[in-house]
N, CA, C and O atoms as a GROMACS GRO file, in nm:
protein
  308
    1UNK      N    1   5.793  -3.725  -3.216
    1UNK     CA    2   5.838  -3.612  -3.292
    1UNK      C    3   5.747  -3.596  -3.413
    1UNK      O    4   5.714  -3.683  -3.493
    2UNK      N    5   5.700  -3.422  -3.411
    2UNK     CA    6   5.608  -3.474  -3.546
    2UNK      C    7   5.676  -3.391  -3.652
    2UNK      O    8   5.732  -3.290  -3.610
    3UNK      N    9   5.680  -3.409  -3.756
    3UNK     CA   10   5.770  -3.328  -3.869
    3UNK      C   11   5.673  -3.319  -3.978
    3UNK      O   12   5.592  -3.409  -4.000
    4UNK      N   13   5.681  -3.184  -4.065
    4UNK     CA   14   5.623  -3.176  -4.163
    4UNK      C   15   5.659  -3.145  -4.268
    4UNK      O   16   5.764  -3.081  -4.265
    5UNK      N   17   5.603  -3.168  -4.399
    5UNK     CA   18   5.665  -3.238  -4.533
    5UNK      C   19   5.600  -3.144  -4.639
    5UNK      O   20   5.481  -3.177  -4.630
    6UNK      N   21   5.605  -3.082  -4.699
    6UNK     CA   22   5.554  -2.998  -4.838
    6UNK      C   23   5.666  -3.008  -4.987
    6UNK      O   24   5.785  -2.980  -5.003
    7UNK      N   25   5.578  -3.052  -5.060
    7UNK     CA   26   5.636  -3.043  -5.178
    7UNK      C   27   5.622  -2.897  -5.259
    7UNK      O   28   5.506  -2.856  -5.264
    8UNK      N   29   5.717  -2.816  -5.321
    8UNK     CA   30   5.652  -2.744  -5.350
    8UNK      C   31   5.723  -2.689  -5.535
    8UNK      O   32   5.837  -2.725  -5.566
    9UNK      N   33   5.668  -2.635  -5.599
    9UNK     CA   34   5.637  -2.667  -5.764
    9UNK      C   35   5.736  -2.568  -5.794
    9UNK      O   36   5.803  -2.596  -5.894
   10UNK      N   37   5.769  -2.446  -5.728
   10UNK     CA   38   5.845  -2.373  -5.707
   10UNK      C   39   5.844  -2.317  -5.554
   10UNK      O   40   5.741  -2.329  -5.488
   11UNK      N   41   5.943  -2.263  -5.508
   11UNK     CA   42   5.971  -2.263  -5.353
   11UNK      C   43   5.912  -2.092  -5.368
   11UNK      O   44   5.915  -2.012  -5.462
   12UNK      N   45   5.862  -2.084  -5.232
   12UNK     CA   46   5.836  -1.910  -5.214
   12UNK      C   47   5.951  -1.833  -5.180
   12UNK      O   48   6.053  -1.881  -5.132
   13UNK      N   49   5.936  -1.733  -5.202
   13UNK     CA   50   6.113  -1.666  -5.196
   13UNK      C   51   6.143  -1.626  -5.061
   13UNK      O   52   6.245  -1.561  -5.038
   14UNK      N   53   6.062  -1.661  -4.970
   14UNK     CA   54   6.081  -1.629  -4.808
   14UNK      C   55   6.175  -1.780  -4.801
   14UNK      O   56   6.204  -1.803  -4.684
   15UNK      N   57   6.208  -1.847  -4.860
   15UNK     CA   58   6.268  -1.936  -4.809
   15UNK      C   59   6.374  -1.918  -4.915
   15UNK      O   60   6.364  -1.896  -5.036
   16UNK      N   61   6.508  -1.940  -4.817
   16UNK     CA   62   6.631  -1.902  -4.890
   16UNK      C   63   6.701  -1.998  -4.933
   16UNK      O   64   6.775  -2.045  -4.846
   17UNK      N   65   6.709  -2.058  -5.057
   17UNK     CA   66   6.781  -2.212  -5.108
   17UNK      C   67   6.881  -2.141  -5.214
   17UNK      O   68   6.853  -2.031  -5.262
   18UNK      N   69   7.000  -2.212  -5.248
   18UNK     CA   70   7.083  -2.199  -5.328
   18UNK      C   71   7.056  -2.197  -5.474
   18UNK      O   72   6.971  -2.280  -5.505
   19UNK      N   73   7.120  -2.104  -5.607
   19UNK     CA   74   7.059  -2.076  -5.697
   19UNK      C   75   7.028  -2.204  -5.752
   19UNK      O   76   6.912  -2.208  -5.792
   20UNK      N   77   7.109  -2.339  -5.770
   20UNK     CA   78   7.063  -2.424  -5.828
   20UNK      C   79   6.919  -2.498  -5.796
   20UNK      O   80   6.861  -2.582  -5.865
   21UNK      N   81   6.875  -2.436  -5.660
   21UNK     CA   82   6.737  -2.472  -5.614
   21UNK      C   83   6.634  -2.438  -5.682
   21UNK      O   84   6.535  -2.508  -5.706
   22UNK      N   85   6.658  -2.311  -5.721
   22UNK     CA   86   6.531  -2.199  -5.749
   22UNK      C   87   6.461  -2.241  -5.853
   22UNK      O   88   6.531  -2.290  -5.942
   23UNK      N   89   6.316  -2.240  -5.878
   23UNK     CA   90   6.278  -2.279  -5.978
   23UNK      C   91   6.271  -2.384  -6.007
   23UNK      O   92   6.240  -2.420  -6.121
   24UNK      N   93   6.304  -2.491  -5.880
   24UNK     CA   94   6.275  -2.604  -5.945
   24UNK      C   95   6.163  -2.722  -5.852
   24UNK      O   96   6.119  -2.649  -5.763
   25UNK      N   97   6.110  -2.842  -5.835
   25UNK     CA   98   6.050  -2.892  -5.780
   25UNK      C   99   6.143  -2.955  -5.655
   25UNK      O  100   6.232  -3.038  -5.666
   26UNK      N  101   6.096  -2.891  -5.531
   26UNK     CA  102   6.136  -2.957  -5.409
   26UNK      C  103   6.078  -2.992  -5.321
   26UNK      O  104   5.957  -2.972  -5.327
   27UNK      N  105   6.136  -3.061  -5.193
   27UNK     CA  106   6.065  -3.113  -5.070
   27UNK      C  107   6.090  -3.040  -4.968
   27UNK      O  108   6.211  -3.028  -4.948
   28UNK      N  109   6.025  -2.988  -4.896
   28UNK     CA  110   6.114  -2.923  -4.747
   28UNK      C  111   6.025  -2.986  -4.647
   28UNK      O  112   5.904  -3.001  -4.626
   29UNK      N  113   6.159  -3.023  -4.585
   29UNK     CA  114   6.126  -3.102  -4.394
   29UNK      C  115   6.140  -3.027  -4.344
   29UNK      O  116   6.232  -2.947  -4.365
   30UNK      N  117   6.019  -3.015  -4.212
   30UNK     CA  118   6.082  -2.955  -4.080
   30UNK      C  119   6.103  -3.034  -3.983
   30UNK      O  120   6.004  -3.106  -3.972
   31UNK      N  121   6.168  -3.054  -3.919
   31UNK     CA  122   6.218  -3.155  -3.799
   31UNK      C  123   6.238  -3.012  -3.685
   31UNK      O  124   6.301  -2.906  -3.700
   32UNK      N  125   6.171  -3.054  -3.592
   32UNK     CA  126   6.194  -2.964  -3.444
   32UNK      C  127   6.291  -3.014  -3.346
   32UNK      O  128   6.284  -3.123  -3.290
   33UNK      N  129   6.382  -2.923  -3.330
   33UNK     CA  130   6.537  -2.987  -3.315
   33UNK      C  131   6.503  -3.009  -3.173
   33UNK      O  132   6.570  -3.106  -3.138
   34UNK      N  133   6.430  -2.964  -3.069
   34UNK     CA  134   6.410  -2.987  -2.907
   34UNK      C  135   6.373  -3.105  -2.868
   34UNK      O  136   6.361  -3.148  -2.754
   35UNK      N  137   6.345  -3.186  -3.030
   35UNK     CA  138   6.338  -3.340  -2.991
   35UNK      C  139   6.449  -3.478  -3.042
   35UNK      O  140   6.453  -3.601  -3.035
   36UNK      N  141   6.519  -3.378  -3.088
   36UNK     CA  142   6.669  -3.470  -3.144
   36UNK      C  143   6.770  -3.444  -3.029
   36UNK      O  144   6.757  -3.368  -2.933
   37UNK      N  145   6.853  -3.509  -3.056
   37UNK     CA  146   6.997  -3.525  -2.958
   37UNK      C  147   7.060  -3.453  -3.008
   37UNK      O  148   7.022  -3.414  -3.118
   38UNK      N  149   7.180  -3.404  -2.956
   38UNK     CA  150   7.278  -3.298  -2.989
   38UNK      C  151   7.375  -3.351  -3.114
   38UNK      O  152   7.419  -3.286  -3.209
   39UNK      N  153   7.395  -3.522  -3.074
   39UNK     CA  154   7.466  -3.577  -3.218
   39UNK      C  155   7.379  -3.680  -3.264
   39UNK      O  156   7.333  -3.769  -3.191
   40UNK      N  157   7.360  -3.669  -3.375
   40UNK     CA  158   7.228  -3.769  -3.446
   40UNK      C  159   7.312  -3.923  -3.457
   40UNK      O  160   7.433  -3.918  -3.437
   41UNK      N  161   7.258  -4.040  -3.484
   41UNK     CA  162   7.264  -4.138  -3.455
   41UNK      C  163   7.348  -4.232  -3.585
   41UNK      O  164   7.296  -4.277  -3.686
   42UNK      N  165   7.494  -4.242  -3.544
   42UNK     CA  166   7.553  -4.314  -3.676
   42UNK      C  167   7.646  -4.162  -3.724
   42UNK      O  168   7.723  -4.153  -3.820
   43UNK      N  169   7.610  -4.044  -3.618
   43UNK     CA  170   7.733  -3.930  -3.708
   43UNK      C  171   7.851  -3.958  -3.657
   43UNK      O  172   7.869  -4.021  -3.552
   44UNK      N  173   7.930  -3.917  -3.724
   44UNK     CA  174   8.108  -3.982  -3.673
   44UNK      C  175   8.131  -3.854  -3.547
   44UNK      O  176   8.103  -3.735  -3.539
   45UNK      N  177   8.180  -3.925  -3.483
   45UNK     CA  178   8.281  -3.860  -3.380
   45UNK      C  179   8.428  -3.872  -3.338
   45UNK      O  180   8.491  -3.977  -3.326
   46UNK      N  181   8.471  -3.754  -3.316
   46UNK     CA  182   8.601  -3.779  -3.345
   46UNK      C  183   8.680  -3.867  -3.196
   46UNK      O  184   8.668  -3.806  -3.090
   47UNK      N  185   8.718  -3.934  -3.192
   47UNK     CA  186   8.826  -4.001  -3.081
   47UNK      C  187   8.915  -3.930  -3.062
   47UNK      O  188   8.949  -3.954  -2.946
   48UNK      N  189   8.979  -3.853  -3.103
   48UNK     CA  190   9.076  -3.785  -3.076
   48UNK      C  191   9.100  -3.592  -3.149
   48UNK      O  192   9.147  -3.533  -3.247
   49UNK      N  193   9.022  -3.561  -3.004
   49UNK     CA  194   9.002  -3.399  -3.013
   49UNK      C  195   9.075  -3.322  -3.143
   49UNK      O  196   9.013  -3.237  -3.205
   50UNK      N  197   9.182  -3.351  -3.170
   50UNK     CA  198   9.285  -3.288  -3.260
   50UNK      C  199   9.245  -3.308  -3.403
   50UNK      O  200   9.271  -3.211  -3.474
   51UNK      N  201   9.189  -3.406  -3.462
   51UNK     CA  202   9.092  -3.433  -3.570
   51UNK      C  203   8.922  -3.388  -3.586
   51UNK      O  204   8.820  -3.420  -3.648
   52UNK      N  205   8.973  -3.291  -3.485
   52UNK     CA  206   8.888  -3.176  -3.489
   52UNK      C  207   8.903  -3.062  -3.593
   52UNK      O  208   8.822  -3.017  -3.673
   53UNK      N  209   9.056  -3.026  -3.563
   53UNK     CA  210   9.096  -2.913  -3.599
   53UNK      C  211   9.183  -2.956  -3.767
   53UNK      O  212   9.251  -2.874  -3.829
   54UNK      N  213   9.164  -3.073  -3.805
   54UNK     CA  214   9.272  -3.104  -3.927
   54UNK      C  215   9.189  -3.080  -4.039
   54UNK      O  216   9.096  -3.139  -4.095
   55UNK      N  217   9.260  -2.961  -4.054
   55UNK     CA  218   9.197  -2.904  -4.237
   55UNK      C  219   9.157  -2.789  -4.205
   55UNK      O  220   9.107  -2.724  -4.297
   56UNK      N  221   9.164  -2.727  -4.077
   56UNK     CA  222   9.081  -2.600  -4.032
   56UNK      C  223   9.132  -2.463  -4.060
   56UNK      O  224   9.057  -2.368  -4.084
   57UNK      N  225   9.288  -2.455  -4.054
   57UNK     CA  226   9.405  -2.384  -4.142
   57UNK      C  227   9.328  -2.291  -4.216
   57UNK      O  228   9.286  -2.380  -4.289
   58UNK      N  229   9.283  -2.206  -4.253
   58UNK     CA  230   9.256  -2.079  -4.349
   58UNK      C  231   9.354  -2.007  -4.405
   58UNK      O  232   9.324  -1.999  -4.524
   59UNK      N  233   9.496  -1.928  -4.376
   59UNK     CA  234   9.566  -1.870  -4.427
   59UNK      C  235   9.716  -1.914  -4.527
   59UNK      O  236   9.680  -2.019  -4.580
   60UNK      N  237   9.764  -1.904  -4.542
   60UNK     CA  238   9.897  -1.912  -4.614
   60UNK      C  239   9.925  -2.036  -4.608
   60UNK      O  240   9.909  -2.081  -4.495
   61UNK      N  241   9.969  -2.129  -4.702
   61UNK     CA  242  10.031  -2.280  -4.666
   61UNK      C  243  10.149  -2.260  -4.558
   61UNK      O  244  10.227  -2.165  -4.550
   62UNK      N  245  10.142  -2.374  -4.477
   62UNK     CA  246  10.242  -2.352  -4.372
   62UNK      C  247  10.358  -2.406  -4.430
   62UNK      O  248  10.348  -2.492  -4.517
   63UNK      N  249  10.490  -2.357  -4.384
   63UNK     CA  250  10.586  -2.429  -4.467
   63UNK      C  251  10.647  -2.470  -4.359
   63UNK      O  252  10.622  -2.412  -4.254
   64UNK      N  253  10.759  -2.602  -4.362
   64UNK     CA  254  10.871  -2.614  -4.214
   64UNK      C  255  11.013  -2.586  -4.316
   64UNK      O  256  11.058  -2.638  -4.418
   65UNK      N  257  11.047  -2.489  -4.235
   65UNK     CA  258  11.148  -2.493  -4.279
   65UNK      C  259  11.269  -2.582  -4.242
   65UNK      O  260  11.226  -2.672  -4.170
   66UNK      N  261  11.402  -2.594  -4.262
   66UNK     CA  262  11.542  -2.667  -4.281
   66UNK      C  263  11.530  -2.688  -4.176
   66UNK      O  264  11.478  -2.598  -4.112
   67UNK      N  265  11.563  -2.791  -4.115
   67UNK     CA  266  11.568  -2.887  -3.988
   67UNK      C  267  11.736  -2.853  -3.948
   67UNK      O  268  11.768  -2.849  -3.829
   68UNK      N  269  11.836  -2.829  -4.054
   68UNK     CA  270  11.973  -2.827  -4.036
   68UNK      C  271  12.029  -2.978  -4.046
   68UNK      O  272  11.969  -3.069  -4.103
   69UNK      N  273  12.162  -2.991  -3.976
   69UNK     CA  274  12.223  -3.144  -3.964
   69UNK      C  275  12.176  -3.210  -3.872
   69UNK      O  276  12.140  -3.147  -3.772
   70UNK      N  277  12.158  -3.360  -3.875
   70UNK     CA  278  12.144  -3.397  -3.762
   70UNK      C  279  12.251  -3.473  -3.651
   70UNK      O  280  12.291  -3.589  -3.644
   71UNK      N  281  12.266  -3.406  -3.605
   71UNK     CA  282  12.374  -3.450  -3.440
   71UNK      C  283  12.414  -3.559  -3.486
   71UNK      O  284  12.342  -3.637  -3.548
   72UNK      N  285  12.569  -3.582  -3.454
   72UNK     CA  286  12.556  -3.716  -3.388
   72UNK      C  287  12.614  -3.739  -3.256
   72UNK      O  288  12.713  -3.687  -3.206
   73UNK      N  289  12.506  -3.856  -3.193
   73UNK     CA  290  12.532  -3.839  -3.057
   73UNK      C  291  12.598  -3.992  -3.055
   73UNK      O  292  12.606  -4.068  -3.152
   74UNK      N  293  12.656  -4.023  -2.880
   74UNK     CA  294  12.736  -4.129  -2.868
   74UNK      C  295  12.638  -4.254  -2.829
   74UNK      O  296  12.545  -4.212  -2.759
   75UNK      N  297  12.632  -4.374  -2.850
   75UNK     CA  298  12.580  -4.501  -2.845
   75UNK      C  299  12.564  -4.525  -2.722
   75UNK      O  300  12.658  -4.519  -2.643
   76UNK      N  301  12.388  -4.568  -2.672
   76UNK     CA  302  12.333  -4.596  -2.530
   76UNK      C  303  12.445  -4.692  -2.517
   76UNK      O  304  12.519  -4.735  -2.606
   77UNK      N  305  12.445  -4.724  -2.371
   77UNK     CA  306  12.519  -4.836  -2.330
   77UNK      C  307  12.442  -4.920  -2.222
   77UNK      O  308  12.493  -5.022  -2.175
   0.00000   0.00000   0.00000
């Protein structure tokens, strides 16, 4: 894999970095992704699909509402 490395004193404005970037001294890598794996080496994966989706929620806090009483039922035998 060959990757290439430029330092640069201020970045050219064809390249789009966040305001705290601008103007200041940086490095940019290129890494050519047709030679990496789909999950890089040491990234976490989840075991269980559903810790996929925990935190993913966007709208309104969910609330549960009143459960009510709970039963009572008669003793296994």
């Amino acid at each position: 894999m060959q990757t290439v490395r430029k330092i640069y004193e201020n970045l050219p404005k064809i390249i789009r970095v966040p305001d705290a970037l601008k103007n200041r001294r940086v490095e940019v890598i290129l890494l050519p992704l047709d030679d990496v794996s789909a999950t890089p080496p040491g990234a976490h994966q989840s075991r269980n699909p559903i810790e996929e989706f925990v935190g993913a929620w966007k709208g309104k806090p969910l609330v549960r509402p009143d459960q009510g009483e709970y039963e009572t039922r008669e003793p296994l035998q």
